[in-house]
C-alpha positions in Angstrom: 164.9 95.4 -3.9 162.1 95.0 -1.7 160.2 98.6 -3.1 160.6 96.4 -6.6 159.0 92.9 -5.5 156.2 95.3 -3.8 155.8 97.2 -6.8 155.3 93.6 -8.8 152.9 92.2 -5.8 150.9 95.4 -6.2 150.5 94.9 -9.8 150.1 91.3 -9.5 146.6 92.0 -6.9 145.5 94.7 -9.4 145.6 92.5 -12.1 143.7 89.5 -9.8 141.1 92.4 -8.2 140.2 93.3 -12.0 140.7 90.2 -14.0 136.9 90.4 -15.1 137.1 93.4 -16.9 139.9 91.3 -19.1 139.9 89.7 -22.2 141.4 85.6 -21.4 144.7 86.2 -23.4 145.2 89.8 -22.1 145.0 88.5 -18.7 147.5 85.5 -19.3 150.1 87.6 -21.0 150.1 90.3 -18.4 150.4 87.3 -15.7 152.8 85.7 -17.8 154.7 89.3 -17.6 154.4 89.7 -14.1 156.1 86.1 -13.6 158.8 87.2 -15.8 159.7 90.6 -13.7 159.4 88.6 -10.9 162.2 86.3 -11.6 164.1 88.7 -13.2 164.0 90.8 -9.8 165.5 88.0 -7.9 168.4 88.3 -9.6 168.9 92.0 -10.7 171.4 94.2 -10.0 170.6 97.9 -8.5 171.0 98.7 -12.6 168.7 96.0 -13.5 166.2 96.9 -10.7 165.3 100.2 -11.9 164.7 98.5 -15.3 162.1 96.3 -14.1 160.7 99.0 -12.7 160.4 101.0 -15.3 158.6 98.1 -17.2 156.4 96.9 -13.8 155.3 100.5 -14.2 154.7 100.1 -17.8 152.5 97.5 -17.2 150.7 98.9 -14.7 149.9 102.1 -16.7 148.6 99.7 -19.5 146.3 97.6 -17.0 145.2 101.3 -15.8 144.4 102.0 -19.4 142.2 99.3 -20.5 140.5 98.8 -16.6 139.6 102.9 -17.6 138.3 102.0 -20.6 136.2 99.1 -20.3 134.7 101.0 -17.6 134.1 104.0 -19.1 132.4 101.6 -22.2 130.1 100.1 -19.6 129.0 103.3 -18.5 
């Protein structure tokens, strides 16, 4: 459980470090997101668990994506 909550942290300063390069509402939804697999990690079964992280990592390949692009638009 505590590799998971990590995971989401690590996610949730990506999203913070980079928050300029994203439009408003994607940058509420994906907080809104990482709120959600927070919670939901507090209470999650080892089953659950590697759900969320699945989806955390997800996420983080979408944030990847479009931090990748917007960069590589500016260049």
């Amino acid at each position: 459980m505590h590799n998971l909550k990590n995971q989401i942290q690590e996610l949730e300063e990506l999203l913070d470090l980079n928050h300029g390069q994203l439009d408003t509402e994607v940058r509420a939804a994906m907080k809104l997101k990482i709120a959600e697999l927070k919670r939901q990690a507090d209470h999650a079964d080892a089953a659950n668990q590697r759900r969320i992280a699945a989806e955390a990592l997800r996420l983080l390949s979408s944030l990847l994506s479009v931090i990748t692009n917007v960069m590589t638009l500016l260049k």
